[in-house]
C-alpha positions in Angstrom: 18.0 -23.8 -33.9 16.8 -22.0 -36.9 14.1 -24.3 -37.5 12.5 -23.7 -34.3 12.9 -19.8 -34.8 11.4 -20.4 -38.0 8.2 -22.4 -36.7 8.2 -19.4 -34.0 7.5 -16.8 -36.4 4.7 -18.7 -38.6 3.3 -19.0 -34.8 3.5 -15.1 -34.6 1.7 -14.8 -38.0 4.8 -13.5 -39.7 4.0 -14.8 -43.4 7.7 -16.3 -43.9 8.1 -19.5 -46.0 11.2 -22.2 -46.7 12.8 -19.5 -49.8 13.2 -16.6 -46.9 15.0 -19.5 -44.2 17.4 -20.2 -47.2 18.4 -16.8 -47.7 19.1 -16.3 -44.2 21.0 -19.7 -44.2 22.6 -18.2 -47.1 24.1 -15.1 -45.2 25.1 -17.2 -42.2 26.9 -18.9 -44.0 28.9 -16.2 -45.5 29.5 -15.1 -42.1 27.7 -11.8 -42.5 27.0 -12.1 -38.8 28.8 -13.6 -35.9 28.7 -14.1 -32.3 26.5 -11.2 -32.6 22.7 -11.0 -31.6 21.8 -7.6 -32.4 23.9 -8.3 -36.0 21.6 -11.5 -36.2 18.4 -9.4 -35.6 19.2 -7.1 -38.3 19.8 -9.8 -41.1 17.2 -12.3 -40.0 14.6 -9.4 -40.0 16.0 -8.3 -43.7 15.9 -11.6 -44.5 12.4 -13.0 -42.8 10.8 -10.0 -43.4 9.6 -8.8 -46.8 6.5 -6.4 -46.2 7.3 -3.3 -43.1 3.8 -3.9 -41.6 4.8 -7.3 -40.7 8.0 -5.7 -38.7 6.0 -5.5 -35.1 5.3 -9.2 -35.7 8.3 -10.0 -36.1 10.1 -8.5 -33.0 7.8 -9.9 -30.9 8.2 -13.5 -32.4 12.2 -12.5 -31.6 11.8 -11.3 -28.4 10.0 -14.5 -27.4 12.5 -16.8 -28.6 15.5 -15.3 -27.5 14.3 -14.0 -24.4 17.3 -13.3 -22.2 19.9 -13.6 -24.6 22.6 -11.3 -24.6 24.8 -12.4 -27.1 25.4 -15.5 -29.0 28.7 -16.6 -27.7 27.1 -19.2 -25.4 24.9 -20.5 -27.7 28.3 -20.8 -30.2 30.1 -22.4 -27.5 27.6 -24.9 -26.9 26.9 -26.0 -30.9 30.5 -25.8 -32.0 34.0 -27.7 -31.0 36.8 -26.4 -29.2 38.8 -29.0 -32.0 36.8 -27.2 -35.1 37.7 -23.6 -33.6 41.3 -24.9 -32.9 41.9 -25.9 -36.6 40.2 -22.7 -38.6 42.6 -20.5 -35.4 45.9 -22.5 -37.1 45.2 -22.4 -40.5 45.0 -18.2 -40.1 48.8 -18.6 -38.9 52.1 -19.1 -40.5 54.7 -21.3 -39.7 56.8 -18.5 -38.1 53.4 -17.5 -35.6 52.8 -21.0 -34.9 56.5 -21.8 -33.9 56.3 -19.2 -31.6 53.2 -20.0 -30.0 54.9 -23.6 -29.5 57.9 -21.5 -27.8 55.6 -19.9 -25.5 53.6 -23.3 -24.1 51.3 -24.0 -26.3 47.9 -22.1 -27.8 46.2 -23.0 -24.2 49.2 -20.7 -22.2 48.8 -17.8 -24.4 45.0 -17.8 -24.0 45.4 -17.7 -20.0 48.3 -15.2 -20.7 45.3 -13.0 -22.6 43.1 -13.8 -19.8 45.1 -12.9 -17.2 46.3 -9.5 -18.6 42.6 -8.5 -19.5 41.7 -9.2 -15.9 44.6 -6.9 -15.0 43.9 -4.4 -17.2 40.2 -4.4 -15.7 41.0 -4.2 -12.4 43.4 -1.2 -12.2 40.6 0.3 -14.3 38.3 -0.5 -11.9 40.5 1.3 -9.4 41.0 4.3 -11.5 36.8 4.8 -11.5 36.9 4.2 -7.9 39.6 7.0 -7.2 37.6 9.5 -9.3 34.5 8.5 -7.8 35.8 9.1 -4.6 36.9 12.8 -5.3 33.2 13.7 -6.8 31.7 13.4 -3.3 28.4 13.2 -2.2 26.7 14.3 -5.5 28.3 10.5 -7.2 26.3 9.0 -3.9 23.2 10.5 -5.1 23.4 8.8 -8.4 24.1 11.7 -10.3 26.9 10.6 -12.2 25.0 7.5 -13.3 22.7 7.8 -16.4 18.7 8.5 -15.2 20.2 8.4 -11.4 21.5 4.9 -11.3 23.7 5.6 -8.7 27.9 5.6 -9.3 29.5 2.7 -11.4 26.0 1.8 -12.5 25.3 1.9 -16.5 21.8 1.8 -17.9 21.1 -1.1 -19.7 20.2 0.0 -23.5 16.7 -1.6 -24.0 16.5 -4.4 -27.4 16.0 -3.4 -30.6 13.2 -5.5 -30.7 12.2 -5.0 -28.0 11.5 -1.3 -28.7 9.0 -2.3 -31.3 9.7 0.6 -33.0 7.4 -0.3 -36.3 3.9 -1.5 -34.6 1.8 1.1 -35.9 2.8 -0.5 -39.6 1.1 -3.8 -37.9 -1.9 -3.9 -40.5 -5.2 -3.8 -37.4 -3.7 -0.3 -37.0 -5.8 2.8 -38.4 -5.0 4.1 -41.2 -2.3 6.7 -42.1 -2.2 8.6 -45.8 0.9 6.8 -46.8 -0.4 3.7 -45.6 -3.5 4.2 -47.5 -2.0 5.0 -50.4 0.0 2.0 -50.4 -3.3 -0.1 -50.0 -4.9 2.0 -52.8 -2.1 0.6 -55.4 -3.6 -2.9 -55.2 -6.8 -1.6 -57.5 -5.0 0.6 -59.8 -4.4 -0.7 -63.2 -2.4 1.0 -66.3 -3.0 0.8 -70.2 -0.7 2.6 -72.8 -3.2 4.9 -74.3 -2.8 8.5 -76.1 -0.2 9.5 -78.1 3.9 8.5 -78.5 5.2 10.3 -75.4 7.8 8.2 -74.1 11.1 6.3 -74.7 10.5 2.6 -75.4 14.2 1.6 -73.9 13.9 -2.3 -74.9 12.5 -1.8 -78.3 14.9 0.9 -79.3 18.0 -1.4 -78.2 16.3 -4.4 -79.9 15.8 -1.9 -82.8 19.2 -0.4 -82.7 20.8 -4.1 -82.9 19.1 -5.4 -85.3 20.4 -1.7 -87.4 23.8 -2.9 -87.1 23.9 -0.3 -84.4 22.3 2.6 -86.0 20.6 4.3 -83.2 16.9 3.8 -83.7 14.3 5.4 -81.4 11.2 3.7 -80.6 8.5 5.5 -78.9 5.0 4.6 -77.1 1.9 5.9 -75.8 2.4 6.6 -71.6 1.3 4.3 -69.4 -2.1 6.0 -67.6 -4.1 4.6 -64.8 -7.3 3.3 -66.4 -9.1 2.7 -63.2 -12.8 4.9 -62.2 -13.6 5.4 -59.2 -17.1 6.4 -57.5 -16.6 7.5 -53.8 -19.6 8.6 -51.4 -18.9 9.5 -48.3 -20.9 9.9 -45.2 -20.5 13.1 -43.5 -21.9 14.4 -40.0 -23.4 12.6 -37.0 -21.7 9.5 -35.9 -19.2 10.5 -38.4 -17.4 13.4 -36.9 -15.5 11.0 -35.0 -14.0 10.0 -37.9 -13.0 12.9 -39.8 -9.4 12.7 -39.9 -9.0 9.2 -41.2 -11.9 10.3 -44.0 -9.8 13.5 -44.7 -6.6 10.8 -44.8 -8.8 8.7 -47.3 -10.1 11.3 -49.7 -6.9 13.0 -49.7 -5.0 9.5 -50.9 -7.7 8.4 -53.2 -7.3 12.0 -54.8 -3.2 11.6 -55.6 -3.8 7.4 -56.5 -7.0 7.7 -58.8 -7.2 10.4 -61.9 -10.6 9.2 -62.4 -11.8 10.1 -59.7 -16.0 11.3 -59.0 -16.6 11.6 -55.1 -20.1 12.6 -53.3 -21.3 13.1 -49.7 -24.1 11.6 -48.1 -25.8 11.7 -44.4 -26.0 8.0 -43.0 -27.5 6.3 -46.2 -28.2 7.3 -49.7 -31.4 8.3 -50.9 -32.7 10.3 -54.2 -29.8 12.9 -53.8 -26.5 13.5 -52.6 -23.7 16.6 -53.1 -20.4 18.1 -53.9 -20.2 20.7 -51.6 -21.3 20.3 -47.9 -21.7 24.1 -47.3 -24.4 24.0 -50.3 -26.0 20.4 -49.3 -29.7 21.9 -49.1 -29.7 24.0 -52.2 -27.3 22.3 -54.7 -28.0 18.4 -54.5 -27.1 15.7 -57.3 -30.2 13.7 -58.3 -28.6 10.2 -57.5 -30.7 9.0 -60.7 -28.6 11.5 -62.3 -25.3 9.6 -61.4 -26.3 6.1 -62.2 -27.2 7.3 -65.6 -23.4 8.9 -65.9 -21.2 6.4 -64.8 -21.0 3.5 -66.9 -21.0 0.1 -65.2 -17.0 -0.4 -65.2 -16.8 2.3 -62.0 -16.1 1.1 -59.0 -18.0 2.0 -56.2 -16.7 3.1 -52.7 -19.0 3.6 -50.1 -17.5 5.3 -46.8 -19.8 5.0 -43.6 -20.4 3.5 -40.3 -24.0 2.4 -41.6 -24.9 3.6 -37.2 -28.7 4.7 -37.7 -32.0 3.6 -37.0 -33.1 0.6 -39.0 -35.7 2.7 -40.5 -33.8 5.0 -42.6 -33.1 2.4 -44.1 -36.0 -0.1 -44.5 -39.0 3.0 -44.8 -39.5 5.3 -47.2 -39.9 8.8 -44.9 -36.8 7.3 -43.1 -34.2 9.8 -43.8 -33.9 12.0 -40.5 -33.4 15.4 -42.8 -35.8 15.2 -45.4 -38.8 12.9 -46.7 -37.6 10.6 -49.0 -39.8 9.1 -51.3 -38.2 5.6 -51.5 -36.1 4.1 -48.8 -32.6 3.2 -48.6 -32.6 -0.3 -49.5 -33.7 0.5 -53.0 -31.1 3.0 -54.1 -28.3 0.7 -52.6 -29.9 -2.5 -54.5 -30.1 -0.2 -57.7 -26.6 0.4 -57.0 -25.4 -3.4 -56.8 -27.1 -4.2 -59.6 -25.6 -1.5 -61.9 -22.0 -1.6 -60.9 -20.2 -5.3 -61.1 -17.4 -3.3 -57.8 -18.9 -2.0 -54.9 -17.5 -2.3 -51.0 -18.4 -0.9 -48.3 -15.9 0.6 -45.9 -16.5 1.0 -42.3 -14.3 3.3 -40.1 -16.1 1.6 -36.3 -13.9 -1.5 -35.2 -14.7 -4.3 -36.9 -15.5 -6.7 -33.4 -18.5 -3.9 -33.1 -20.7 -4.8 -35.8 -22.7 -7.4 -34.7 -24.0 -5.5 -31.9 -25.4 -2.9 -34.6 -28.5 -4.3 -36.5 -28.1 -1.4 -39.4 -24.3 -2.0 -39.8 -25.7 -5.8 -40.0 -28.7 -4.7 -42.7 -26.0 -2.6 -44.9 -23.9 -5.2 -44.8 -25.9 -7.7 -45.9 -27.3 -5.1 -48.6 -24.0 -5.0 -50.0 -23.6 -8.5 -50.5 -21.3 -8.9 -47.8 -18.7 -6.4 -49.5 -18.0 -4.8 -45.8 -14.1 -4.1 -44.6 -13.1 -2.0 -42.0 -11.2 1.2 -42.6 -7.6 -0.2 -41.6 -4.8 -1.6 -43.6 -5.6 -4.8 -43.7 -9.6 -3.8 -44.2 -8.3 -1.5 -47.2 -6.4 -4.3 -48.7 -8.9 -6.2 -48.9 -11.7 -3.8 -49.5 -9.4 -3.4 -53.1 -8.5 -6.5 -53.5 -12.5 -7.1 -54.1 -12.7 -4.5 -56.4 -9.8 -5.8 -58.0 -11.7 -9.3 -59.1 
C-alpha cells in the first residue's frame, strides 16, 4: 500500500525519497495513527513533507490516491485477520474478563449483543429527531434547520483536508510574497565572524571551563555578519507599472536580508546613467561609469526588468526612448558581465512568454543566459547562481 502512495507522490513531483517512507513506517508502527484517515493525512504529510511549498503537491497526490475513502477501517479489514485481531483483543483481558465472556457465549455473542444495542440506541434516536422535527413545522421542510439549507435530518458533509488545499499559494510557480522572498533570499547570504569580541562562544567556554577543573572560563568571539554585496537595478515605469507590488515586495526583502546593500533605478535598459531617487531622475543621475569604478568585482549583480522594448534600445546607440545615449545597451551590460563574476537577470512576465519577445530573447542572451523569473522557484534559482 505504502509503496504505491509513495510512487504516487514522486509522480506529483513531491521531492520525497526512501529516509521520509521509513519515518512514516516508523510512526505506523508505533501506532501513532489508526483506523483513521484524516490522522494518516496529518502524519504522512509531517512525515513526506519537509519544505511548506511542497504542501499543495502533496494534497493533491493524496487526494488522488485515496479518492473516495472515508476512513481506513475497510482497508484494515481487508489487510489484517479476524485471528490476528482476535489474539491482541485476548491478551488486553484478564482471566476474570475472559471467563466471563465464555459465560456469556463466546467473544462472537457479545459483539452481536454490542451490535444490536447500538442499532437500538440509533433507532429511538432517530425517532427522537423525527418527533422534534415534526413540531418545527414547515420552516424544517424548507431546509432551514439543515446547515446551508440541506433540508431536515441532512448534515453537510465537511469537505477533506486535502482537499481544501489550503497551502497552494506556497506551491513555488506562485508569485512572490515578502516572506517568501525572503526565504529565497537566505540561499545567497553568507556569514564571517568579523569585528570585535561581542558574543558568548557557548562550546569553547564549556570546553574551556572543563578543561579548568570547572573554573568558569568565558570565551568570547567576533559576531557572525552577513558578508554578502549586493548591486540591485531596477527597472521602473512603462511595462513595469504592472509590476510594482511584487518590485516593492522585492526591494523591501532584499533591504531586511542584505546589509550591503547599493540599489539603482533604470528605464527599460541601462545606459551611461541611472538614479537613486525617481522624483529627481532628470537632474540627479549616477554616471554608470561612476558605479563600475565603486564596486569591486565580488558584488553581485541583480538586475530587475521585463527587458519588453524595442530591439533598438538596445542594439543602437540613440536607442534609449528618453534621452540620446551615446552608446547602446549592449555595451554597458557586456561591461557589466565582464566586471562582476554574479550577475542574473530577473524577470517579473511569466516565464512561457519569453520566446515570443525578441528583446527579452536579446537580454537574455546578453546575460549569458542568467534569466529567472520573479517567483519562488525563479528566485531560488536566480540565488542559487549567484551563490556558485
Amino acid at each position: 500500500m505504502l509503496i504505491n502512495f509513495f510512487l504516487t507522490l514522486r509522480k506529483y513531483k513531491v521531492p520525497v525519497t526512501i529516509r521520509e517512507l521509513m519515518d512514516l513506517l516508523a510512526g505506523l508502527k508505533q501506532q501513532l495513527v489508526y483506523a483513521n484517515v484524516d490522522d494518516f493525512y496529518l502524519l504522512s504529510r509531517t512525515a513526506m513533507v519537509k519544505d511548506e511549498k511542497n504542501y499543495d503537491k502533496f494534497d493533491r497526490a493524496f487526494s488522488a490516491y485515496f479518492k473516495g475513502l472515508e476512513d481506513l477501517h475497510g482497508l484494515l479489514e481487508s489487510l489484517i485477520p479476524d485471528e490476528w485481531l482476535r489474539r491482541e483483543f485476548e491478551k488486553s483481558l484478564s482471566p476474570e474478563d475472559l471467563e466471563q465472556i465464555e459465560s456469556l457465549g463466546g467473544l462472537e455473542k457479545l459483539i452481536e449483543a454490542f451490535k444490536e444495542a447500538k442499532e437500538e440506541a440509533e433507532k429511538q434516536a432517530q425517532e427522537g429527531k423525527d418527533g422534534e422535527e415534526g413540531e418545527e413545522g414547515d420552516a424544517d421542510r424548507e431546509g432551514k434547520n439543515g446547515p446551508g439549507g440541506l433540508g431536515k435530518g441532512k448534515k453537510k458533509k465537511a469537505k477533506k483536508v486535502w482537499d481544501e488545499r489550503q497551502y497552494k499559494n506556497l506551491d513555488d510557480s506562485v508569485e512572490l510574497g515578502t516572506r517568501n522572498i525572503k526565504m529565497a533570499l537566505r540561499r545567497l547570504r553568507k556569514f564571517a565572524r568579523t569585528g570585535v569580541e561581542e558574543e558568548l562562544d557557548m562550546d569553547n567556554t564549556i570546553r574551556s571551563t572543563a578543561h579548568n577543573g570547572g573554573m568558569l572560563d568565558i570565551k568570547m568571539r567576533p559576531e557572525r555578519k552577513n558578508t554578502v554585496k549586493v548591486l540591485l537595478f531596477l527597472d521602473i515605469g512603462g511595462s513595469m507599472d504592472a509590476h510594482v507590488k511584487i518590485c516593492e515586495e522585492l526591494f523591501s526583502a532584499t533591504r531586511t536580508e542584505f546589509k550591503h546593500l547599493e540599489s539603482y533605478y533604470f528605464h527599460n535598459f541601462v545606459y551611461e546613467s541611472v538614479w537613486k531617487d525617481n522624483r529627481r531622475r532628470m537632474s540627479e543621475r549616477i554616471p554608470t561609469w561612476e558605479i563600475l569604478n565603486k564596486y569591486s568585482h565580488d558584488y553581485k549583480v541583480v538586475f530587475v526588468g521585463d527587458a519588453t522594448m524595442a530591439p533598438y534600445e538596445i542594439t543602437h546607440a540613440g536607442g534609449s526612448v528618453e534621452h540620446w545615449n551615446e552608446e547602446p545597451g549592449t555595451v554597458w551590460i557586456e561591461r557589466f558581465t565582464n566586471l562582476y563574476d554574479k550577475l542574473v537577470w530577473l524577470n517579473p512576465t511569466p516565464q512561457e512568454t519569453w520566446e515570443y519577445s525578441s528583446s527579452v530573447t536579446m537580454t537574455q542572451d546578453l546575460v549569458d543566459g542568467c534569466m529567472f523569473p520573479l517567483t519562488v522557484r525563479g528566485l531560488e534559482e536566480g540565488m542559487s547562481e549567484l551563490s556558485k
